[in-house]
GUPAKE-390146 format. One line per 8 residues: number of its first residue (from 1); for each residue z, x, y of C-alpha. Coordinates in steps of 0.001 Angstrom, whole numbers, always signed. Example, Ala and Ser with C-alpha at 12.3 -4.5 7.8 and 13.67 -1.06 7.14 Angstrom:
BEGIN
1> +7800:+12300:-4500 ~ +7140:+13670:-1060;
***
This chain:
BEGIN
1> -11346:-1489:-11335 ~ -12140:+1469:-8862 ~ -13624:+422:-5269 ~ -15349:+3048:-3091 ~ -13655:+3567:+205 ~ -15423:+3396:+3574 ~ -14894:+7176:+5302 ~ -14593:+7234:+8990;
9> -14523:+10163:+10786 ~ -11409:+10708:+12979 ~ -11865:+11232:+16921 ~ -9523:+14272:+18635 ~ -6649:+12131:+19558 ~ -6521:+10959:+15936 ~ -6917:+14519:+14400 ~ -4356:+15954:+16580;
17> -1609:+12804:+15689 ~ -2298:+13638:+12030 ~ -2035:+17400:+12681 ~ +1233:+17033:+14099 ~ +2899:+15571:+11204 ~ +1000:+17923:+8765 ~ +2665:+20704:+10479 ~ +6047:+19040:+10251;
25> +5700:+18167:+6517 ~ +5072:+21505:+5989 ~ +7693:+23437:+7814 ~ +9791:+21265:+5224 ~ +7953:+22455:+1909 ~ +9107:+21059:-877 ~ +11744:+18426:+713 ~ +10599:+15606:-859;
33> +10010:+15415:-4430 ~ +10387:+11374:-4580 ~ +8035:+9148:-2855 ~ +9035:+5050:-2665 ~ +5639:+2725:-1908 ~ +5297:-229:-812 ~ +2467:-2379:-53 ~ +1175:-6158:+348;
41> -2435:-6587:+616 ~ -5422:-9014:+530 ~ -8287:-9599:-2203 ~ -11814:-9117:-280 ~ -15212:-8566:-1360 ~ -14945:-5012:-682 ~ -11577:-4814:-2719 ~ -8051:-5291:-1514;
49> -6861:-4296:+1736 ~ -3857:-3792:+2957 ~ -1726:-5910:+5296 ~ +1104:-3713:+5181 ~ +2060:-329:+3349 ~ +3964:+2278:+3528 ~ +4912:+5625:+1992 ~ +8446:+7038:+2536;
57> +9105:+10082:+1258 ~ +12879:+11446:+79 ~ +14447:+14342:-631 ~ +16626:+12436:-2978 ~ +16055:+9688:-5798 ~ +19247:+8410:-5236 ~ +18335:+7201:-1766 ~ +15439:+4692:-3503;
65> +15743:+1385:-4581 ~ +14913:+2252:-8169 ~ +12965:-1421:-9616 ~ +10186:-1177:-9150 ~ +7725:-4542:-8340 ~ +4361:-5483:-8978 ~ +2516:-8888:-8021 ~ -603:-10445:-8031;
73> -2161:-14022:-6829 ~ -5636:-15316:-6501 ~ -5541:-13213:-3259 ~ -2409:-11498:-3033 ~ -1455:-7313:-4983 ~ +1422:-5727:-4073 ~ +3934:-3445:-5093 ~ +6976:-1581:-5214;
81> +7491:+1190:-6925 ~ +9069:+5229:-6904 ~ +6782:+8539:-7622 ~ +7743:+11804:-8533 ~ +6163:+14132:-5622 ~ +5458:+17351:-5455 ~ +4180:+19883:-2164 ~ +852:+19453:-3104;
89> +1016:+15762:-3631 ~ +2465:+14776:-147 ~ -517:+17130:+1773 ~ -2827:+14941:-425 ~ -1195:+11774:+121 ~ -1753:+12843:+3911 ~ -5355:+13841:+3426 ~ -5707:+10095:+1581;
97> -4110:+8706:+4231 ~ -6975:+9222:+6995 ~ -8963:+7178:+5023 ~ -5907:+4327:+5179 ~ -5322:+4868:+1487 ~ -2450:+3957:-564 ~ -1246:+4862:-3500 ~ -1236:+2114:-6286;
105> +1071:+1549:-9162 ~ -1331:+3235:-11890 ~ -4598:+4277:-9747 ~ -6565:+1550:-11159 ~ -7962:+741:-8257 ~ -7844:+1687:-4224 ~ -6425:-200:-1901 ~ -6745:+656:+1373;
113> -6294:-259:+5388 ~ -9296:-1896:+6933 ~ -10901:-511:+9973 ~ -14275:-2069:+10471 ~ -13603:-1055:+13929 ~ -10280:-963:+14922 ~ -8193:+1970:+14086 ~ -5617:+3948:+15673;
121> -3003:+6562:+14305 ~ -19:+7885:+16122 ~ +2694:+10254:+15352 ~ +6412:+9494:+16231 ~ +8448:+12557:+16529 ~ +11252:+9822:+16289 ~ +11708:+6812:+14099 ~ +8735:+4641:+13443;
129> +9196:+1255:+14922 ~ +8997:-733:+11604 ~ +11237:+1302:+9577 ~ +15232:+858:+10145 ~ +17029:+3792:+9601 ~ +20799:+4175:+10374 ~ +22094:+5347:+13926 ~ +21602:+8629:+14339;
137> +19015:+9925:+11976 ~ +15609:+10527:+12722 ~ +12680:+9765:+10762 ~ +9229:+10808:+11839 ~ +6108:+8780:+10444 ~ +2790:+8965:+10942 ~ +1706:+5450:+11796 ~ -1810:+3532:+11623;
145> -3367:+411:+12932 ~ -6232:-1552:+11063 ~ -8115:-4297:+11776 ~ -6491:-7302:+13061 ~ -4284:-8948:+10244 ~ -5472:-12792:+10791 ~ -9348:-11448:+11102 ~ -8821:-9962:+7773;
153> -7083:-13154:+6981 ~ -9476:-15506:+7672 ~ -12866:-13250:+6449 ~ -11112:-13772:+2738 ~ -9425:-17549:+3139 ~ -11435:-19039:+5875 ~ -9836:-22049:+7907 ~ -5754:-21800:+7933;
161> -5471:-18368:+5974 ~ -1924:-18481:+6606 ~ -955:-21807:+5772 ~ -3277:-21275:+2386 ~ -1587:-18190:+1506 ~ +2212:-19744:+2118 ~ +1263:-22358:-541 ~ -549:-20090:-3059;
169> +2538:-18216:-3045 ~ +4893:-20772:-3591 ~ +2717:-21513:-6572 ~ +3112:-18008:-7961 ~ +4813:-17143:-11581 ~ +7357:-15238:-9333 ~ +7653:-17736:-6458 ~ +7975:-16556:-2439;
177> +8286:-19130:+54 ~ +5946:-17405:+2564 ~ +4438:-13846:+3040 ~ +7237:-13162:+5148 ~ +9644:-13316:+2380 ~ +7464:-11319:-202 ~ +7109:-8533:+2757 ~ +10791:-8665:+2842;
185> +11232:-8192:-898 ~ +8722:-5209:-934 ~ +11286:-3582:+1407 ~ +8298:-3647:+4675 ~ +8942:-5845:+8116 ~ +8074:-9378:+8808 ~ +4581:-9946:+10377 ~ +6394:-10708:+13997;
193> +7823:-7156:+13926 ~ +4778:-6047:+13582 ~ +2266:-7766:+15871 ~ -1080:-8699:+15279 ~ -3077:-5655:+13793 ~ -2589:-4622:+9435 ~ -759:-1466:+9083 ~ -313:+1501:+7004;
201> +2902:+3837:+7911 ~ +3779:+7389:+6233 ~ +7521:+8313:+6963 ~ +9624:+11049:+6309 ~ +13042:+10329:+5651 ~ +15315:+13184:+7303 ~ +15841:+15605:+4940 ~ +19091:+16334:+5868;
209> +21909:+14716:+7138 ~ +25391:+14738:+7771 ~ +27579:+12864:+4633 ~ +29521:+10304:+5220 ~ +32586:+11911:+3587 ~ +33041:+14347:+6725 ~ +36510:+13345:+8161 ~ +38559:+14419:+11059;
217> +42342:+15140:+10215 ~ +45433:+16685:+11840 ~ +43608:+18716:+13736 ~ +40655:+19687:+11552 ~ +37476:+18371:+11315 ~ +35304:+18923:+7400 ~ +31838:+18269:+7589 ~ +29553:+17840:+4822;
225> +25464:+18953:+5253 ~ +23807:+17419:+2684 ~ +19794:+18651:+2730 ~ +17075:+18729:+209 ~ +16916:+21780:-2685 ~ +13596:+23212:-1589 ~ +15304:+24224:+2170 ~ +16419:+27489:+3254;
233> +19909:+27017:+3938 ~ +19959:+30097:+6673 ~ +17475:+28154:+8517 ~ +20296:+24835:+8766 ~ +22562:+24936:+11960 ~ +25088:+22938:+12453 ~ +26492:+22245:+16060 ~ +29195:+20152:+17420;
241> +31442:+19202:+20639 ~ +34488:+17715:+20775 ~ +36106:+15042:+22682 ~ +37388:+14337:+25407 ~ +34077:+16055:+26634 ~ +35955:+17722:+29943 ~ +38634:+19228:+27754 ~ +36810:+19867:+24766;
249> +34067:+23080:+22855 ~ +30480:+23060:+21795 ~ +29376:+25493:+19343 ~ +27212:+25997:+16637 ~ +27008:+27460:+12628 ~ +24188:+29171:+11091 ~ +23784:+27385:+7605 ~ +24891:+30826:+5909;
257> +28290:+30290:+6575 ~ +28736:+26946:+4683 ~ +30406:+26402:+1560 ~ +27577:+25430:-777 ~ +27291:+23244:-3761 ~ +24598:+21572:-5820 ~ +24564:+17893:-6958 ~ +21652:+16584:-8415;
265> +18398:+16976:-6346 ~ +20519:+18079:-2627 ~ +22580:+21156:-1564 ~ +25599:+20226:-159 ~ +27435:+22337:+2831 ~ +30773:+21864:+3940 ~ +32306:+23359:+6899 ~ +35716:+23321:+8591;
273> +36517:+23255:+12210 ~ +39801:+23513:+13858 ~ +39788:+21002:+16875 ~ +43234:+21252:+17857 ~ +44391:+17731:+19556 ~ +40488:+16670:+19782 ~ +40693:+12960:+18734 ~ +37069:+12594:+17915;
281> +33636:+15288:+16995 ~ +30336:+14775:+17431 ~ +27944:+16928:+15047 ~ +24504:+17474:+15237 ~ +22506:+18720:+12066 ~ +19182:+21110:+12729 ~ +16996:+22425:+10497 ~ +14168:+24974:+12300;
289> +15651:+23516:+15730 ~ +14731:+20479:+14859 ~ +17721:+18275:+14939 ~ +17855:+15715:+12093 ~ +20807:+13700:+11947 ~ +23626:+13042:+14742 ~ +27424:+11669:+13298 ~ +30975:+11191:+15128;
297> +33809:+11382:+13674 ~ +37515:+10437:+14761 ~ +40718:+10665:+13932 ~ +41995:+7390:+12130 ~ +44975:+8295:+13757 ~ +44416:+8755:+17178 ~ +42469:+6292:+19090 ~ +39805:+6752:+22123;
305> +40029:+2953:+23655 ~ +43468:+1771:+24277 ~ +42205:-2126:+24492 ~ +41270:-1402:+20933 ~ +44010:+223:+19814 ~ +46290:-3269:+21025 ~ +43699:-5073:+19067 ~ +44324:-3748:+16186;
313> +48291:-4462:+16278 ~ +46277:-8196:+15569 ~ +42699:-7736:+13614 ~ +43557:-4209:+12427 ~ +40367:-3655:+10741 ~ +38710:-5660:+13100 ~ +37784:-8362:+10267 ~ +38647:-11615:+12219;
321> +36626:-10919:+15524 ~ +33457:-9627:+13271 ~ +33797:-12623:+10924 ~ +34044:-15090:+13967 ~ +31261:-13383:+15145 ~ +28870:-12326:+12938 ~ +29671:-15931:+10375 ~ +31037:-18357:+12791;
329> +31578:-21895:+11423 ~ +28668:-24569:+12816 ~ +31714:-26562:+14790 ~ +33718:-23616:+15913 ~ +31650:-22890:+19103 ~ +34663:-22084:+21023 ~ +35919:-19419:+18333 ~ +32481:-18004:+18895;
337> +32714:-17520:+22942 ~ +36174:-16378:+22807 ~ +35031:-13631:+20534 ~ +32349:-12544:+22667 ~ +34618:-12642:+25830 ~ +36902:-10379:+23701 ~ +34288:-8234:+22624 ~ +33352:-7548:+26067;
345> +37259:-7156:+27129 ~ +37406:-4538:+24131 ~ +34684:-2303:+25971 ~ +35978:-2171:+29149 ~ +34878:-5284:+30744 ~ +36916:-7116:+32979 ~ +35961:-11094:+30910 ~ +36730:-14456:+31546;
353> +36183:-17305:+29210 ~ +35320:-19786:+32124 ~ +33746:-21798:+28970 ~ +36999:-22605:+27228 ~ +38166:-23928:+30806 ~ +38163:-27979:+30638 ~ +37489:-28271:+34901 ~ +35334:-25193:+35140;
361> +32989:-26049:+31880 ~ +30319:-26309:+34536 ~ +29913:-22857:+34791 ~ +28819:-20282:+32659 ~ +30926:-19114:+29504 ~ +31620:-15571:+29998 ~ +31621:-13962:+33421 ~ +32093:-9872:+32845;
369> +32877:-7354:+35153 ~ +32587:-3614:+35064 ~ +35242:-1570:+37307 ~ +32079:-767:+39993 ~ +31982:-4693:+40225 ~ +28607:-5244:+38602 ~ +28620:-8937:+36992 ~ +27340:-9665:+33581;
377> +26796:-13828:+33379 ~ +26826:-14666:+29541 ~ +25998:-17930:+27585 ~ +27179:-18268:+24253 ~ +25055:-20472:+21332 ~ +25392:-20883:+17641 ~ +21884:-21726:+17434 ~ +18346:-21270:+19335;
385> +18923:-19700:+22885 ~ +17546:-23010:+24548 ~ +19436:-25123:+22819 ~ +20700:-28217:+25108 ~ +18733:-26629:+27819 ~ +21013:-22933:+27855 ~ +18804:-20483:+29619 ~ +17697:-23231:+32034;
393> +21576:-23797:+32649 ~ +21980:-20045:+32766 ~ +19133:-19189:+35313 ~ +20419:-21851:+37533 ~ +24140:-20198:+36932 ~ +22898:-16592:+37672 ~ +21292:-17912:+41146 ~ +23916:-19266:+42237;
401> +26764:-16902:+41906 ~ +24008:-14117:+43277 ~ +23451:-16085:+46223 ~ +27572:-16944:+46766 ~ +27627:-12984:+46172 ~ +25272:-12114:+48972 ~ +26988:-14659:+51479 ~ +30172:-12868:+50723;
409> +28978:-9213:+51487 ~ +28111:-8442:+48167 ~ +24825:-7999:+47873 ~ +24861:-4626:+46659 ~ +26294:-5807:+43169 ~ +23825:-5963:+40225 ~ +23943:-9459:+38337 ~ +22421:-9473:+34501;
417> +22376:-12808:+32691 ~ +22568:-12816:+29013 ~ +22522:-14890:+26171 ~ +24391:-14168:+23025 ~ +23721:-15899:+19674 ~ +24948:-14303:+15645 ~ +21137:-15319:+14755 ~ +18955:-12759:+14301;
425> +15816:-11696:+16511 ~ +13143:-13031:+14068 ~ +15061:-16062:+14254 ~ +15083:-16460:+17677 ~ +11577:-15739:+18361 ~ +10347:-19024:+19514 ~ +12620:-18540:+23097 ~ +11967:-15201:+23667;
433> +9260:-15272:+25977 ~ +11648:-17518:+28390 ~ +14306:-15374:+28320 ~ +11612:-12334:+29171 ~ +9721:-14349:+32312 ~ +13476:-15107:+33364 ~ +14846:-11576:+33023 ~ +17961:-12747:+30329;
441> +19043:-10142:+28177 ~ +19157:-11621:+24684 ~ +21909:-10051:+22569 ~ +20876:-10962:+18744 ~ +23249:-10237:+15316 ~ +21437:-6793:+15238 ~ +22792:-5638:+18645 ~ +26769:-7563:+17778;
449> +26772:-5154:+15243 ~ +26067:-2014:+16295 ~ +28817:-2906:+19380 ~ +31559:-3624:+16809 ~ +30462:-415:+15295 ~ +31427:+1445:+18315 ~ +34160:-361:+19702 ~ +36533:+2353:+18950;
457> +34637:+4941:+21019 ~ +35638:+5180:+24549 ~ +34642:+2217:+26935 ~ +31944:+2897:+29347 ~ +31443:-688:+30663 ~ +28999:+834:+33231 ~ +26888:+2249:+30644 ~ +26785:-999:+28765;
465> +25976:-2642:+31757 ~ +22881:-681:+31952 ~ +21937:-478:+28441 ~ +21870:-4519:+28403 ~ +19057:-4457:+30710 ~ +17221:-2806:+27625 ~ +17958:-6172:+25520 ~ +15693:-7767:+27707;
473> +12300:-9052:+26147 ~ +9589:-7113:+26790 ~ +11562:-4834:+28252 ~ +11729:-934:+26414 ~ +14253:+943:+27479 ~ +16069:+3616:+25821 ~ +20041:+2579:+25086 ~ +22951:+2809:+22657;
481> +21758:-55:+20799;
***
């Protein structure tokens, strides 16, 4: 069952958003001959619409999740599924895609984003803000904003469209508790991450990056390029700088001067550097000047944190404090503060467990200092951030050690309060707007992780310091994390 599609005519801004990515696509020809597409939309009178799709094109089929996925309700399609892709078909997947259409598992019908009205498209050099992608790699998308997603909602349900839909797919052959979960299985965010409006996303995995097998050893460093068959391997550069930066050498490699080797559907380039008594690289793969993927790599040997390197004598592989935590046991609430106070210890953070403290329980549970004397307050919670009252108990904490502070001459010192829980973000989302109107960074199991990934790096407590500031809600600032 075909529907015809509504055509709106772009204005400049949205011409020149989509013109930026054409041009992009295009100065990587032939990159991507595998598309993965995903998509949940709504039944309407004018067809199905989408609440959420996405395109994501790769220059590999080994980077797809391969099964592909096809539902239907009463007033639910969606889909999962991978397509072969050539040149041509990308440019006219983009040329569909200014009408905010998708393609569907067999083209037997169109589903597409509704304007009626509202519609916006923007172009993010970057990462698209829906779409997790691992630290260091870029992936620019071309993203677009519909109509909002409970108007669209309610013009096909009527009263409670969310409620309705929640129990319609419980009731499915293939059950989902809530649309949240079937998002989640069609590999696209949760409807919080995405706020209000329906959207449609095209995104362009990097294609190139820098393997994972690259090592650092005795005093040379092998680095693996891995990018897509259709590139020109002299236009590839790979650059890199050493560490300790004040001691150490930046330079760059035209792709011509890698080792080369096929496997499958990517070209992979290896290159060796000697670093002499460098404990740690940094590399930075560039196609066209365009850099596309950034990777350290250390030494297993040699270590850049000392407080790490004592931990390990301890948790070598850093198992126990990730596992307490990341998994901590409902009654080990104690476990869990320690860890954090250790955590902060490990990145250069002068900590004290004042919660763990039987006559000082009255204050907060982590005070953390960096060497300038800035002063990190931290609560600890297993569960919601205001549970038994915490950020109330932690404004009330952070006021009064500023204002002891201030009598004492210190006034100059920056305070941050924080709150740290192993829940997630979406799971948190009910107290976030507290923490935001009370300025409390809120550290989530997202942000634990990436620290514990870079514990062994070398501490820069003041940087961390700053960076937290970020983790406030509502707050968007630029950070490690």
């Amino acid at each position: 069952m075909s529907q015809e599609t509504d055509s709106y005519p772009l204005n400049s801004q949205q011409a020149h958003e989509f013109s930026n990515f054409h041009a992009l696509l295009t100065s990587w020809a032939g990159a991507y001959p595998f598309s993965m597409i995903s998509y949940v939309s709504v039944k309407t009178a004018k067809g199905p619409r989408l609440l959420f799709g996405r395109i994501l094109l790769l220059p590999s089929c080994t980077l797809a999740r391969d099964t592909p996925f096809r539902f239907e309700t009463e007033h639910i399609l969606a889909a999962r599924f991978v397509s072969d892709m050539t040149a041509a078909d990308v440019a006219q997947s983009l040329e569909k895609a200014k009408t905010g259409i998708i393609p569907t598992v067999d083209d037997a019908m169109t589903i597409e984003l509704e304007r009626n009205g509202y519609f916006s498209a923007h172009f993010d050099p970057i990462n698209s803000p829906f779409f997790s992608v691992p630290e260091g790699k870029r992936s620019p998308c071309l993203v677009l904003h519909g109509m909002p997603r409970y108007t669209l909602l309610s013009n096909s349900l009527g009263s409670r469209p969310l409620d309705q839909l929640n129990w319609e797919l419980k009731a499915a052959d293939m059950p989902f508790d809530n649309l949240d979960e079937l998002l989640t299985y069609c590999d696209l965010p949760k409807m919080m991450q995405t706020g209000d409006s329906t959207v449609f996303e095209v995104v362009a995995s990097p294609p190139g990056w820098i393997g994972d097998g690259s090592t650092l050893r005795n005093g040379e460093a092998s680095i693996e390029c891995h990018v897509a068959s259709a590139l020109d391997i002299g236009k590839v550069k790979l650059g890199y700088e050493t560490f300790p930066k004040d001691s150490g050498k930046r330079a760059s490699i035209d792709g011509s001067v890698l080792e080369w080797r096929h496997e499958g559907d990517i070209k992979i380039g290896t290159h060796r550097i000697q670093v002499g008594k460098a404990p740690e690289l940094q590399a930075f793969l560039s196609y066209e000047s365009f850099c596309l993927h950034r990777l350290r790599v250390w030494d297993p040997q040699k270590h850049l944190n000392s407080r790490h390197a004592i931990h390990q004598v301890f948790d070598k592989n850093l198992d126990f404090l990730r596992r307490t935590l990341l998994e901590p046991k409902p009654n080990k609430a104690d476990a869990f503060e320690g860890a954090v106070s250790a955590c902060f210890h490990l990145f250069g953070f002068s900590a004290v467990n004042y919660g763990r403290i039987l006559r000082l329980q009255d204050g907060p549970d982590i005070i953390a200092m960096t060497p300038a004397g800035n002063v990190q307050v931290i609560e600890c919670t297993l569960g919601l951030l205001d549970k038994n009252d915490k950020l109330a108990k932690l404004v009330q904490r952070t006021t009064v050690i500023k204002e002891k502070l201030a009598s004492a001459g210190y006034d100059h010192l920056q305070i941050q309060s924080a709150i740290v829980t192993p829940l997630s973000r979406d799971e948190v989302a009910a107290n976030l707007k507290i923490a935001e109107e009370h300025g409390i960074a809120v550290i989530c199991k997202q942000e634990i992780i990436k620290l514990l990934d870079q514990v062994s790096l070398p501490p820069d407590p003041e940087r961390i310091f700053e960076d937290l500031k970020g983790l406030v809600p509502g707050v968007h600032k630029g950070s490690f994390f």
